[in-house]
MARGUKE-489739 format. One record per residue (C-alpha): residue in one letter; residue number from 1; x, y, z. Coordinates in nm, 3 decimals, always signed. Example, Ala and Ser with C-alpha at 12.3 -4.5 7.8 and 13.67 -1.06 7.14 Angstrom:
2
rec code->A pos->1 xx->+1.230 yy->-0.450 zz->+0.780 $
rec code->S pos->2 xx->+1.367 yy->-0.106 zz->+0.714 $
END
This chain:
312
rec code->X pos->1 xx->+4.383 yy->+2.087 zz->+0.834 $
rec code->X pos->2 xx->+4.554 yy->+1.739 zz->+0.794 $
rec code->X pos->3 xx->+4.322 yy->+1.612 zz->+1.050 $
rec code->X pos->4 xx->+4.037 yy->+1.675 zz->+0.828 $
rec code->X pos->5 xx->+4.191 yy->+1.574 zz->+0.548 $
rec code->X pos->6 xx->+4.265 yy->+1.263 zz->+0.669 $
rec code->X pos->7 xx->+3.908 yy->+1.203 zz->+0.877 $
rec code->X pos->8 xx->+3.817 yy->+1.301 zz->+0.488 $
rec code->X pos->9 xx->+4.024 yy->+1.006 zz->+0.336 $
rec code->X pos->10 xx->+3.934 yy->+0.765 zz->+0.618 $
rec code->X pos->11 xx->+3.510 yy->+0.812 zz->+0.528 $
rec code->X pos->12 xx->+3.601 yy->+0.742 zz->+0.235 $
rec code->X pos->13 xx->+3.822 yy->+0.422 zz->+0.286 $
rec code->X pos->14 xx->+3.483 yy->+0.298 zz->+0.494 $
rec code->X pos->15 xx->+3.219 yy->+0.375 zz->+0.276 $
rec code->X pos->16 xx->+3.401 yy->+0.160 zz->-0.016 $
rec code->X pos->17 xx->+3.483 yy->-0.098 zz->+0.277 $
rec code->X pos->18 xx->+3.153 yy->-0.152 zz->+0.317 $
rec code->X pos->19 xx->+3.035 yy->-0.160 zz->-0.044 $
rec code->X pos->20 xx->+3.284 yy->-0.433 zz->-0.095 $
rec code->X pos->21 xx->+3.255 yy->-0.640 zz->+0.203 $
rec code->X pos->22 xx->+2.838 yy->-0.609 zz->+0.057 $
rec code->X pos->23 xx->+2.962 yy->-0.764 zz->-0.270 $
rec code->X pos->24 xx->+3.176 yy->-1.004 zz->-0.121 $
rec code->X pos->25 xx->+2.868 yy->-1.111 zz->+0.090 $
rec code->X pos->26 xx->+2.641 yy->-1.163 zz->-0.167 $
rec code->X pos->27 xx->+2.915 yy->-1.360 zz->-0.393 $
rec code->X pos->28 xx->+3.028 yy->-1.586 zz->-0.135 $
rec code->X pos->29 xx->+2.718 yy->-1.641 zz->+0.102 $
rec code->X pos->30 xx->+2.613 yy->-1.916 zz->-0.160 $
rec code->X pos->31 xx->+2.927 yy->-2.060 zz->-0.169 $
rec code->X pos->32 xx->+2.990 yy->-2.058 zz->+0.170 $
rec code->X pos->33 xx->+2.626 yy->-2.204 zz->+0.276 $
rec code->X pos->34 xx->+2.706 yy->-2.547 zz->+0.056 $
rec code->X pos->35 xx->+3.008 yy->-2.532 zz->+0.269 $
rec code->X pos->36 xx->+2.770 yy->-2.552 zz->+0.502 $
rec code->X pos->37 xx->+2.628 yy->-2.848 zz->+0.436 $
rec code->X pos->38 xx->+2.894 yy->-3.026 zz->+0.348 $
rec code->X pos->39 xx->+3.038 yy->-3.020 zz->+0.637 $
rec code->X pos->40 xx->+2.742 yy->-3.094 zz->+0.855 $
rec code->X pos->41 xx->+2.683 yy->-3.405 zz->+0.612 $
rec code->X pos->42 xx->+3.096 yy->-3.479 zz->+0.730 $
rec code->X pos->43 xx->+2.936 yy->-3.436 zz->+1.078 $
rec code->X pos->44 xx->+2.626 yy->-3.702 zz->+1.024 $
rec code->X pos->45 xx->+2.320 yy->-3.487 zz->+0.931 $
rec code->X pos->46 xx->+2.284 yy->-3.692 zz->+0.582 $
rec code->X pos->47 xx->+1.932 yy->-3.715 zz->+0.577 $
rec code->X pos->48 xx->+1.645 yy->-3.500 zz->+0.392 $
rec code->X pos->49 xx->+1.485 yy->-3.315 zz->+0.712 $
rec code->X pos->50 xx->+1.187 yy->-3.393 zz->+0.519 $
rec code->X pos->51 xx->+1.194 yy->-3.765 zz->+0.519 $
rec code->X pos->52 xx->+1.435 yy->-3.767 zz->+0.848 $
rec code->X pos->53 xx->+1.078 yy->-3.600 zz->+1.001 $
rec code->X pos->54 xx->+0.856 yy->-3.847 zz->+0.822 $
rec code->X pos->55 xx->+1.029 yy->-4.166 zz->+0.896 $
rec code->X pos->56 xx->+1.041 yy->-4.047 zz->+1.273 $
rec code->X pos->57 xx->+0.670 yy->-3.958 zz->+1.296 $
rec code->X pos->58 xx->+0.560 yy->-4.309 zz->+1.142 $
rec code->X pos->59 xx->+0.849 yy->-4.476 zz->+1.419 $
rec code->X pos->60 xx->+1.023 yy->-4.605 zz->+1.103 $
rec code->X pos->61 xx->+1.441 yy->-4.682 zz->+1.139 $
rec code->X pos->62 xx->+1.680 yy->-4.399 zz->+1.029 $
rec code->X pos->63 xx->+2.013 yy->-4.524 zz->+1.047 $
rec code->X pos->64 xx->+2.352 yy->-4.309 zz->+0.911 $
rec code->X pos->65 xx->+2.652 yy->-4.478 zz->+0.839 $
rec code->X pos->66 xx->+2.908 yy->-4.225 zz->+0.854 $
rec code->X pos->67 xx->+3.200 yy->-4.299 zz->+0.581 $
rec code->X pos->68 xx->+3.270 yy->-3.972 zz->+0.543 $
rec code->X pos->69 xx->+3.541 yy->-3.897 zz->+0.776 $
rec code->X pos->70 xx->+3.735 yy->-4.196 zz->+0.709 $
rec code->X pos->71 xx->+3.769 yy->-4.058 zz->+0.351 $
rec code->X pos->72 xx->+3.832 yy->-3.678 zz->+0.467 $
rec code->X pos->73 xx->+4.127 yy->-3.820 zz->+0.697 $
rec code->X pos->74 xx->+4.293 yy->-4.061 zz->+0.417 $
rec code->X pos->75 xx->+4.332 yy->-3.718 zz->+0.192 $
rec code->X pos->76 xx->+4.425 yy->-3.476 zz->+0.486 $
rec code->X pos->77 xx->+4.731 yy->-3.807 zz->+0.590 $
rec code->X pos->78 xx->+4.827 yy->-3.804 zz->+0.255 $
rec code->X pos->79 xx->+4.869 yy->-3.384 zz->+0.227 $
rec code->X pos->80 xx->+5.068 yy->-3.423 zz->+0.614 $
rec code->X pos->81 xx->+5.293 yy->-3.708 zz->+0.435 $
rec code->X pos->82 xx->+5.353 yy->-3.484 zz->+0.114 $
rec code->X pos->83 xx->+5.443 yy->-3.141 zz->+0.265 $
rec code->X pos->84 xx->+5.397 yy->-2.813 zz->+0.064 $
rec code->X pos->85 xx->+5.691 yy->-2.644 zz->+0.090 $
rec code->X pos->86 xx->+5.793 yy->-2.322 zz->-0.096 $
rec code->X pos->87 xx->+6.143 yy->-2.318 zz->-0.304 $
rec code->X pos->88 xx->+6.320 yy->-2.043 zz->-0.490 $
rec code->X pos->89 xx->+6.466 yy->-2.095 zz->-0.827 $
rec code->X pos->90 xx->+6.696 yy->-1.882 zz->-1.078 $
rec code->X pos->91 xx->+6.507 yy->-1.912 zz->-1.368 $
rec code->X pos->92 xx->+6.746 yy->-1.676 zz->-1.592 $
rec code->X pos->93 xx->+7.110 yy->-1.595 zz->-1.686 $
rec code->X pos->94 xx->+7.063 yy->-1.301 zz->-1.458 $
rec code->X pos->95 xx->+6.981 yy->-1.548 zz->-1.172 $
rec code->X pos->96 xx->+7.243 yy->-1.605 zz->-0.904 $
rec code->X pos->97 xx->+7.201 yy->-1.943 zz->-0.738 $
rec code->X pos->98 xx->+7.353 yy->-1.841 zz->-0.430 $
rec code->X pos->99 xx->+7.071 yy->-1.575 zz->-0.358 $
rec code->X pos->100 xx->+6.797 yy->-1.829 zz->-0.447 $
rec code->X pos->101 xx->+6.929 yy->-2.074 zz->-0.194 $
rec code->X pos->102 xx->+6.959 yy->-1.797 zz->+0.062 $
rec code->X pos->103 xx->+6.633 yy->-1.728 zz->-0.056 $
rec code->X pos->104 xx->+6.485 yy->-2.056 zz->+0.003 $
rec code->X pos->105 xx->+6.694 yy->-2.071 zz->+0.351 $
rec code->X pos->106 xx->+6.456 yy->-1.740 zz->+0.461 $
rec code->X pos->107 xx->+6.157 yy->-1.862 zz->+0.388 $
rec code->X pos->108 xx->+6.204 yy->-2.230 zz->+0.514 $
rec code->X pos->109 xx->+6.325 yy->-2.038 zz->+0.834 $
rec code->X pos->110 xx->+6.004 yy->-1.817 zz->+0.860 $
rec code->X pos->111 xx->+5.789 yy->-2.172 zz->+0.754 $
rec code->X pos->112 xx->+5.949 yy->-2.360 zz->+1.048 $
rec code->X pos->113 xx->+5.966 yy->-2.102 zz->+1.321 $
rec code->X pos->114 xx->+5.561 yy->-2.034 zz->+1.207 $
rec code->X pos->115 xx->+5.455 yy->-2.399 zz->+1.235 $
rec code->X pos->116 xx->+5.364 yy->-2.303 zz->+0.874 $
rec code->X pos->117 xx->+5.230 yy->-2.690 zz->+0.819 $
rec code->X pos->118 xx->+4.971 yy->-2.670 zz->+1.062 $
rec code->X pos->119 xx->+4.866 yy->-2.338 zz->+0.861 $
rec code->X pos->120 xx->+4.898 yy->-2.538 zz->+0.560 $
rec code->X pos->121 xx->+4.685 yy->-2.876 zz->+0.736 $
rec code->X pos->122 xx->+4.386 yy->-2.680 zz->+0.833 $
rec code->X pos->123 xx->+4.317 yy->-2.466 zz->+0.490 $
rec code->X pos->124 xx->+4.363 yy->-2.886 zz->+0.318 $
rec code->X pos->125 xx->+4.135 yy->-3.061 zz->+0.555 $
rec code->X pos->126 xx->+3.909 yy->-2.782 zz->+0.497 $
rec code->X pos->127 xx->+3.874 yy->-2.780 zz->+0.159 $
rec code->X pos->128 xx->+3.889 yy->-3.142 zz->+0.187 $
rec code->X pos->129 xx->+3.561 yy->-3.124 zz->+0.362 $
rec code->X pos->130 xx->+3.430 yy->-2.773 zz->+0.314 $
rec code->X pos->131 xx->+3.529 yy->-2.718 zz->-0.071 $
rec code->X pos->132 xx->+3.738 yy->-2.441 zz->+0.059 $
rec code->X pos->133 xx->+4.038 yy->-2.319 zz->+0.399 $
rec code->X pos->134 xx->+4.235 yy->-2.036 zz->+0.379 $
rec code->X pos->135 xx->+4.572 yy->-1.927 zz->+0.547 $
rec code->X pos->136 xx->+4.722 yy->-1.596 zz->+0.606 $
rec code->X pos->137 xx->+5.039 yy->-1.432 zz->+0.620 $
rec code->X pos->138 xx->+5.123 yy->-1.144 zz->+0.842 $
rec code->X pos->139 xx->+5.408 yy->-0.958 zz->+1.034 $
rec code->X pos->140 xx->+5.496 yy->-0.950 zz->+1.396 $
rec code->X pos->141 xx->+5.726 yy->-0.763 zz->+1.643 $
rec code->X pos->142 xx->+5.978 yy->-1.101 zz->+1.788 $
rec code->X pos->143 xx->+5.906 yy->-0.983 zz->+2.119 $
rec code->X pos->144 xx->+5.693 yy->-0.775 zz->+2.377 $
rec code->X pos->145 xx->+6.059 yy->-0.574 zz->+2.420 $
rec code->X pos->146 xx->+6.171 yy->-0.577 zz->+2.024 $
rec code->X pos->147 xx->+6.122 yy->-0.329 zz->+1.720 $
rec code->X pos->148 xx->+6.261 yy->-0.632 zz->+1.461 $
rec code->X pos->149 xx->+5.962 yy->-0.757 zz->+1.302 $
rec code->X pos->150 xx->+5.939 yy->-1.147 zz->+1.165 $
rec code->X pos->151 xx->+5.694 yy->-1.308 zz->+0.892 $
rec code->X pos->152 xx->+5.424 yy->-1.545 zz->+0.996 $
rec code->X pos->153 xx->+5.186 yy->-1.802 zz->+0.828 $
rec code->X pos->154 xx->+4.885 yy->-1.833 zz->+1.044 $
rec code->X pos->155 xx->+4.637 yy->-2.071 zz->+0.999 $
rec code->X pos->156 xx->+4.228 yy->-1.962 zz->+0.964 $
rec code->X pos->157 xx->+4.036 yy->-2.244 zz->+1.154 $
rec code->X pos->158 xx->+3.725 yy->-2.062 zz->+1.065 $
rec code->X pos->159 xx->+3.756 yy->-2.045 zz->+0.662 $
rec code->X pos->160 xx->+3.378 yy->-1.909 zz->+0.708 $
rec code->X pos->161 xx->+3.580 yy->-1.536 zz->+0.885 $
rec code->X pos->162 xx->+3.739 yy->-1.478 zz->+0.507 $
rec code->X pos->163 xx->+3.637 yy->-1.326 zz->+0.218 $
rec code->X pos->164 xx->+3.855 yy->-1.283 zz->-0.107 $
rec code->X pos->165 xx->+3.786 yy->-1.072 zz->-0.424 $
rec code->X pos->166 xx->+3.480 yy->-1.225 zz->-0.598 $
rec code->X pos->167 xx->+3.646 yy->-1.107 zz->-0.928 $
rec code->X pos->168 xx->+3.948 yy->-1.341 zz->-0.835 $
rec code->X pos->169 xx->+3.997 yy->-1.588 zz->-1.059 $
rec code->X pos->170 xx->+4.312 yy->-1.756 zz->-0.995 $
rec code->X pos->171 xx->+4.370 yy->-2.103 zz->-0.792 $
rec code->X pos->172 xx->+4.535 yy->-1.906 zz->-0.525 $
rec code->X pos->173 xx->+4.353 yy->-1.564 zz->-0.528 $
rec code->X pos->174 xx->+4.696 yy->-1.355 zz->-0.665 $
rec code->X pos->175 xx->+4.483 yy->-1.148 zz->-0.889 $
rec code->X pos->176 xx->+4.267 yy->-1.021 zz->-0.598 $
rec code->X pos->177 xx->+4.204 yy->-0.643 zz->-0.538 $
rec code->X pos->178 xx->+4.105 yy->-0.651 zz->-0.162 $
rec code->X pos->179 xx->+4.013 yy->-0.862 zz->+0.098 $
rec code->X pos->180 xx->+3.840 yy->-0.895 zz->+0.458 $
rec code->X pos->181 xx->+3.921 yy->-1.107 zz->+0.743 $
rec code->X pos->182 xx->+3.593 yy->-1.049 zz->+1.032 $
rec code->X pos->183 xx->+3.486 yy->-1.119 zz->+1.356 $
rec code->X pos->184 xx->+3.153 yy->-1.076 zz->+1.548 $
rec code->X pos->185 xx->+3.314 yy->-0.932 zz->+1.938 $
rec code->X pos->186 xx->+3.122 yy->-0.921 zz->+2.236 $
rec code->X pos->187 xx->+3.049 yy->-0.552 zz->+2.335 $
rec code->X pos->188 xx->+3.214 yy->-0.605 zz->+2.682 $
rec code->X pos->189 xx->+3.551 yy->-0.796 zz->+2.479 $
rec code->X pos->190 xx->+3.555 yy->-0.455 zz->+2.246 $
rec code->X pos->191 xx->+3.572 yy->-0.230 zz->+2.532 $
rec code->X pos->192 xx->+3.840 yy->-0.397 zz->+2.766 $
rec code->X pos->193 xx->+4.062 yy->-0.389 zz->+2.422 $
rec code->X pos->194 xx->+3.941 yy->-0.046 zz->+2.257 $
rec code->X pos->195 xx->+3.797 yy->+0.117 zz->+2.498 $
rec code->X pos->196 xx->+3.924 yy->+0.481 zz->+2.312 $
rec code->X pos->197 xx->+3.642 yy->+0.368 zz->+2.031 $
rec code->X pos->198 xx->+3.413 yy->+0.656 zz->+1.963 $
rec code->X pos->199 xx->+3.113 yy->+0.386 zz->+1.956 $
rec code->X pos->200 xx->+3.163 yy->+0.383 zz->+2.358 $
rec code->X pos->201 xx->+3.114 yy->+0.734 zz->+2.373 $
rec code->X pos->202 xx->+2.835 yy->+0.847 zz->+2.625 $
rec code->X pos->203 xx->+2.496 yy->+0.709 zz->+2.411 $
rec code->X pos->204 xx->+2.660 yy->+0.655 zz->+2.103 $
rec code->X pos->205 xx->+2.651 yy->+0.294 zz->+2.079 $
rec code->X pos->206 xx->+2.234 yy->+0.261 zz->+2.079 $
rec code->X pos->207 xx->+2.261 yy->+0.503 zz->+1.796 $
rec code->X pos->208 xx->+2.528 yy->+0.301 zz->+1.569 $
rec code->X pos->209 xx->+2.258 yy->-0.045 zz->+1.602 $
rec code->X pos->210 xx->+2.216 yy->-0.145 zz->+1.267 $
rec code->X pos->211 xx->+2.131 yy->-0.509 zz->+1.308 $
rec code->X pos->212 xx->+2.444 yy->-0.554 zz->+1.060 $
rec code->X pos->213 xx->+2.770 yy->-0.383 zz->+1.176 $
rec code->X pos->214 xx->+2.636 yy->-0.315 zz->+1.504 $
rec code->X pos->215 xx->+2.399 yy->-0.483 zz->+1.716 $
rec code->X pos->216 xx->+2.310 yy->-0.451 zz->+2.094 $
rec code->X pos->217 xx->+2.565 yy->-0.661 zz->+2.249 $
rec code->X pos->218 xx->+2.810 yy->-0.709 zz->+1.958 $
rec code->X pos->219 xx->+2.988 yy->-0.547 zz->+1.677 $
rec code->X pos->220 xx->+3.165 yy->-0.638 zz->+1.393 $
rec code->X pos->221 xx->+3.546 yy->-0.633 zz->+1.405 $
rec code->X pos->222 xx->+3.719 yy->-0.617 zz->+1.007 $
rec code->X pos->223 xx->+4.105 yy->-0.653 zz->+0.932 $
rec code->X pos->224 xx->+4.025 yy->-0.515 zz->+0.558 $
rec code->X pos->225 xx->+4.316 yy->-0.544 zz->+0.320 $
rec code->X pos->226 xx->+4.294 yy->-0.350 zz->-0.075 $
rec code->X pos->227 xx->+4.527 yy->-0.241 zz->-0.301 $
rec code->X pos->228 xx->+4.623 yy->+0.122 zz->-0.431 $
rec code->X pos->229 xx->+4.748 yy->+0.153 zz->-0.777 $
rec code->X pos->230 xx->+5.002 yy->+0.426 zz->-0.878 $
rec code->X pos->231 xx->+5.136 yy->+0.510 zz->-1.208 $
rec code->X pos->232 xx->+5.475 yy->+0.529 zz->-1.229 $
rec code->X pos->233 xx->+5.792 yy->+0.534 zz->-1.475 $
rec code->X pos->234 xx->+6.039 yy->+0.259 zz->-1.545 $
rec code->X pos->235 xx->+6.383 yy->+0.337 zz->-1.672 $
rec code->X pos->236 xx->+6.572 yy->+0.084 zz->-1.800 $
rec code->X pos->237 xx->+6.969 yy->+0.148 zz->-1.783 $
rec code->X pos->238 xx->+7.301 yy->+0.047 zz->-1.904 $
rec code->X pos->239 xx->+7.550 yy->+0.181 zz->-1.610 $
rec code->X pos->240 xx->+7.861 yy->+0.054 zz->-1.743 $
rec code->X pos->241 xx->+7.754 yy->-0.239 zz->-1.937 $
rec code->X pos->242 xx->+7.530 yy->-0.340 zz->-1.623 $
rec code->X pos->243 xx->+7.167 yy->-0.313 zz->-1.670 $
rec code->X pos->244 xx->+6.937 yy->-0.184 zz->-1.436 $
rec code->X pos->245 xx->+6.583 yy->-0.072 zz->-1.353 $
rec code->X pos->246 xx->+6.446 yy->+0.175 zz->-1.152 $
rec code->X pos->247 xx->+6.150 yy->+0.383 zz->-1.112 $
rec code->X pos->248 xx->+6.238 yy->+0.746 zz->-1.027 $
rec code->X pos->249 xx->+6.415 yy->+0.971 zz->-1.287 $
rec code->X pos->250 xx->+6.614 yy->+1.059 zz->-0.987 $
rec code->X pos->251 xx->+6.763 yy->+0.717 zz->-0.919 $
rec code->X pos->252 xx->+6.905 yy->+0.740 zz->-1.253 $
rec code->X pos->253 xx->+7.271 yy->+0.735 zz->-1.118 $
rec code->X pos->254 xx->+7.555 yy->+0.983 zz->-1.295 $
rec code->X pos->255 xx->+7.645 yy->+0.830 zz->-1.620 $
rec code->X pos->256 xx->+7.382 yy->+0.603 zz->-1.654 $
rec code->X pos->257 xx->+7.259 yy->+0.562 zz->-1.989 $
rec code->X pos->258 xx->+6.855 yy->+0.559 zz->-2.065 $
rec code->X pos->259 xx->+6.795 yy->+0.267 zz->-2.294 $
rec code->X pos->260 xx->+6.450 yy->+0.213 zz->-2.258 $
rec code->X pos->261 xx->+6.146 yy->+0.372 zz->-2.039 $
rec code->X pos->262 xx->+5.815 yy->+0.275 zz->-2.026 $
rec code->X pos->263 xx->+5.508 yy->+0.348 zz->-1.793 $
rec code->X pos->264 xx->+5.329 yy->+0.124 zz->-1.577 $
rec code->X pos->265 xx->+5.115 yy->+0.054 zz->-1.292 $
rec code->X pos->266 xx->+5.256 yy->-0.031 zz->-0.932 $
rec code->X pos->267 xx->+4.995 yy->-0.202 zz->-0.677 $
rec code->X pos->268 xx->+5.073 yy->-0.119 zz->-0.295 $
rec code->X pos->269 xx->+4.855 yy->-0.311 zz->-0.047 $
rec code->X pos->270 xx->+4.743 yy->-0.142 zz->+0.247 $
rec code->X pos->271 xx->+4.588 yy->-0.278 zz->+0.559 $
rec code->X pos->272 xx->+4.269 yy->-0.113 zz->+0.792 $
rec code->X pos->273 xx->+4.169 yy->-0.249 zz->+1.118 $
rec code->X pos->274 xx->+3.723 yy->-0.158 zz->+1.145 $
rec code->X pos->275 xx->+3.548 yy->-0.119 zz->+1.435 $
rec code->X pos->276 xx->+3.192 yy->-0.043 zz->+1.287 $
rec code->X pos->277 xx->+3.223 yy->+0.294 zz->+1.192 $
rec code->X pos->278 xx->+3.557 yy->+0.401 zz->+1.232 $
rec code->X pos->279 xx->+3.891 yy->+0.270 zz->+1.130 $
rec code->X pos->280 xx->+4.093 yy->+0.210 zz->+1.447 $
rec code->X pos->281 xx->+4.481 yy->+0.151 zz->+1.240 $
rec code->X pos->282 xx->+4.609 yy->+0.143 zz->+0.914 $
rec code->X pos->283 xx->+4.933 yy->+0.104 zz->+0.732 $
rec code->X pos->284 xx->+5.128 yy->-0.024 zz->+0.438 $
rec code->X pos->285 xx->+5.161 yy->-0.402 zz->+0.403 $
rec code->X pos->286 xx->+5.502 yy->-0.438 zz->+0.249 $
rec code->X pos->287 xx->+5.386 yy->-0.704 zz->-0.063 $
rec code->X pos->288 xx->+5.208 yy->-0.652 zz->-0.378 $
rec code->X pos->289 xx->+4.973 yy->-0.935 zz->-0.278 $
rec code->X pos->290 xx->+4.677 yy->-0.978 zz->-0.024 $
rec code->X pos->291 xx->+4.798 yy->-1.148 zz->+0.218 $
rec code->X pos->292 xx->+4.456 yy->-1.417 zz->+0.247 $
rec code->X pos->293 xx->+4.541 yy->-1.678 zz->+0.064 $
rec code->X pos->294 xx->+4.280 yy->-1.942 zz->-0.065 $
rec code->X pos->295 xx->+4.317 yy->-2.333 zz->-0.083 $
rec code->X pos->296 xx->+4.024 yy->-2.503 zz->-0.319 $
rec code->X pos->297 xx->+3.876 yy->-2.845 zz->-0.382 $
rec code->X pos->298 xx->+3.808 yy->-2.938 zz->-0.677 $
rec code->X pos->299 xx->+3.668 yy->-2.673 zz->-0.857 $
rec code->X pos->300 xx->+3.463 yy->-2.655 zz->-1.256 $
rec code->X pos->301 xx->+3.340 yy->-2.347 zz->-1.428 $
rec code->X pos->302 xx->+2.992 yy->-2.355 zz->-1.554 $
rec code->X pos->303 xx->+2.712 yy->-2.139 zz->-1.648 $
rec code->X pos->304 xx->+2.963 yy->-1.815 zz->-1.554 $
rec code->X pos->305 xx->+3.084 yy->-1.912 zz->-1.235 $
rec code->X pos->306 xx->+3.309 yy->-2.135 zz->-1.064 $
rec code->X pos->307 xx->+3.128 yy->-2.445 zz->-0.833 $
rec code->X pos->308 xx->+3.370 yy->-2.567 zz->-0.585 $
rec code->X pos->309 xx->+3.338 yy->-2.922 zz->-0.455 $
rec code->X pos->310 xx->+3.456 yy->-3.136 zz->-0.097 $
rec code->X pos->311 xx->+3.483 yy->-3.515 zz->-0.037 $
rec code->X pos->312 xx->+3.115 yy->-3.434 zz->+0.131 $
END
């Protein structure tokens, strides 16, 4: 019965994978084809085909002066000379400054041991050039031979793979709801790494060919990340003149005192791996954020949507 159930939830968890990832397509194809051409102009296509075809046909000169990348690099030096870097400060007279620079310590550990600047380089440069780069966090086991996990910050060289919450509306995409990191995998790649895939089943890849998800000799491959609201109860508490908060009734230790409780809503991100038609993993990612982080150019809002601009 819990198989069901859960073959139940997981249809489901697809079909509004899909209707998303349709949204998201349809929000950020435009976006993502200036992109586009930006960066081919970067590359030296900066004439009209039009006239490029005209001027050829007549035998007439079509020169291009490339300044572009000399002004993409200047910016992209000047982001490796100033280095992002993340820092934790107690901002109250609750705040212990010990904990924020243990804080800090963590995460300049996890920045380091991740080569977190090259992360950092590659979303710049590409909104630099592209309007917009992404990077991504994500966990790992430390070892083939481990159980301790670490945190990583990867870098997306392919900004073009990502799609965030069109509803986002924040510089770096904290108010998003879900959001998709894809690849299109050779058939024969797919089946040396998941080869227990129902589409390999005798016959049943022909039938899964929908020139979108599937095709004859490929297949989309989706790391889909959403959240799940839950409504649950905060109690604030005075345990012997010590406050404290906590969100179970039965937390509330033995001669606590309830000062104040209010409801509220508690996001928990969780993670699919899609193959097509079927969701291969999932799990909990342990943040209250999605974990595909956006970096911008310059960016206006007009006529009810944001235009994002490069150097191109």
């Amino acid at each position: 019965m819990a198989k069901k159930s859960e073959k139940h939830s997981d249809e489901k968890i697809l079909e509004l994978a899909k209707e998303r990832f349709k949204n998201c397509q349809n929000f950020w194809s435009p976006v993502y084809l200036e992109a586009l051409d930006d960066l081919k102009f970067r590359a030296g296509h900066q004439w009209d085909s039009a006239l490029l075809a005209d001027r050829k046909l007549k035998g007439r000169p079509h020169l291009t002066i490339n300044k572009i990348p000399q002004f993409v690099r200047q910016i992209a030096n000047e982001m490796r000379q100033n280095k992002p870097a993340i820092k934790v400060y107690p901002v109250d007279d609750k705040a212990d400054i010990e904990v924020a620079k243990i804080r800090s310590g963590i995460i300049r550990n996890i920045e380091y041991s991740s080569k977190a600047a090259v992360a950092y380089n590659t979303a710049g440069e590409c909104a630099v050039d592209r309007s917009i780069g992404f990077f991504r966090l994500a966990t790992d086991y430390c070892s083939h031979d481990s159980f301790d996990q670490e945190i990583k910050i990867i870098p997306v060289y392919n900004p073009f793979s990502c799609y965030i919450d069109p509803a986002s509306q924040e510089i770096d995409g904290s108010d998003s709801n879900y959001g998709f990191v894809f690849d299109e995998v050779s058939k024969y790649q797919l089946e040396s790494e998941y080869p227990e895939a129902e589409c390999f089943e005798a016959g049943n890849w022909d039938s899964l060919v929908d020139g979108e998800w599937f095709h004859e000799d490929r297949c989309r491959v989706v790391e889909y990340f959403y959240k799940d609201f839950k409504k649950i109860t905060l109690y604030k508490l005075d345990v012997f003149g010590e406050a404290l908060i906590v969100e179970d009734e039965k937390d509330i230790p033995e001669g606590a005192v309830v000062v104040e409780k209010r409801e509220a809503i508690k996001p928990q991100v969780k993670w699919c791996k899609i193959i097509g038609n079927k969701i291969l993993e999932k799990s909990d990612w342990p943040g209250s954020w999605i974990p595909i982080i956006p970096v911008f150019g310059s960016r206006y809002y007009l006529d009810g949507r944001w235009h994002r601009e490069s150097v191109s």
